[in-house]
C-alpha positions as CSV (number, residue, x, y, z in Angstrom):
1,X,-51.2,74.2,-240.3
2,X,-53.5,75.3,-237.8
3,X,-52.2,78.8,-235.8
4,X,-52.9,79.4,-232.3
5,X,-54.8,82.3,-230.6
6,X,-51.4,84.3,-229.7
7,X,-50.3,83.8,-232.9
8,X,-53.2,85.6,-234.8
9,X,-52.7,88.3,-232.2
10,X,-48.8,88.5,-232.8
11,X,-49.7,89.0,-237.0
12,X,-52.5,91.5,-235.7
13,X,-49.8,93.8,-233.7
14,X,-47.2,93.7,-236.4
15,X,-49.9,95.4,-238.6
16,X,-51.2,97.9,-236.0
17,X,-47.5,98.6,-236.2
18,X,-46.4,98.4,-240.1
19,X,-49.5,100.6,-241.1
20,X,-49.4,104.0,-239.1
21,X,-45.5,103.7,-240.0
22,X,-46.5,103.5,-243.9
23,X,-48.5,106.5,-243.3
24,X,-46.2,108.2,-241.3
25,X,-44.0,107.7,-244.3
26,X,-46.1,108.5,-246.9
27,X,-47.1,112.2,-245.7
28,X,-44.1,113.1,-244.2
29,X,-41.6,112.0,-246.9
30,X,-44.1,112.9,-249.9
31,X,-43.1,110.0,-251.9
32,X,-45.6,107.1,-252.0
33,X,-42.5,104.3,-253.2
34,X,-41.2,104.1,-249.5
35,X,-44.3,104.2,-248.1
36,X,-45.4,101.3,-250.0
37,X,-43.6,98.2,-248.8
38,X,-44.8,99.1,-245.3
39,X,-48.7,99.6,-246.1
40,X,-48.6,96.2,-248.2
41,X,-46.8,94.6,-245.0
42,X,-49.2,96.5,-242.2
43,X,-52.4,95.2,-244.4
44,X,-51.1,91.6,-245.0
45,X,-50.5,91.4,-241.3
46,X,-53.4,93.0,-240.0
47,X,-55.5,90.4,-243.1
48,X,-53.6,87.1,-241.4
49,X,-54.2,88.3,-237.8
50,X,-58.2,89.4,-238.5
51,X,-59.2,85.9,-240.0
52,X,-61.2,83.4,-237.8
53,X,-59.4,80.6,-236.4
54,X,-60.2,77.0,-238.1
55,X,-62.5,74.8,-236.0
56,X,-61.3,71.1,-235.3
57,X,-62.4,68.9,-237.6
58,X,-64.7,66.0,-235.5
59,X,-61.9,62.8,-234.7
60,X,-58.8,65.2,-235.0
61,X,-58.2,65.1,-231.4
62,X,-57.6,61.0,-231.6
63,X,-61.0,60.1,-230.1
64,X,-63.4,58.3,-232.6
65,X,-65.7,59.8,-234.7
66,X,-69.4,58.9,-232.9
């Protein structure tokens, strides 16, 4: 399933969100088990929205390979 432009960028924000909030949480509370679902979450997100888009393959817009 190839993704889109905005989308990348959508999974990007999410992380810039999810992983100041586990940080947030993890100094101010003092307990690293709350933090944790939020850091895992902000770096899978920010992982997902980083990667470089796929290139077409050559024929996958319906014209004929040359």
């Amino acid at each position: 399933m190839a993704e889109s432009k905005d989308e990348r960028r959508t999974y990007a924000s999410l992380g810039a969100v999810f992983l100041p909030l586990g940080i947030v949480f993890w100094l101010t509370m003092d307990n690293w088990a709350v933090a944790l679902p939020f850091l895992v979450l902000g770096l899978t997100f920010l992982a997902v929205g980083m990667k470089p888009g796929r290139k077409p393959k050559p024929g996958a817009d319906g014209r004929p390979r040359a």
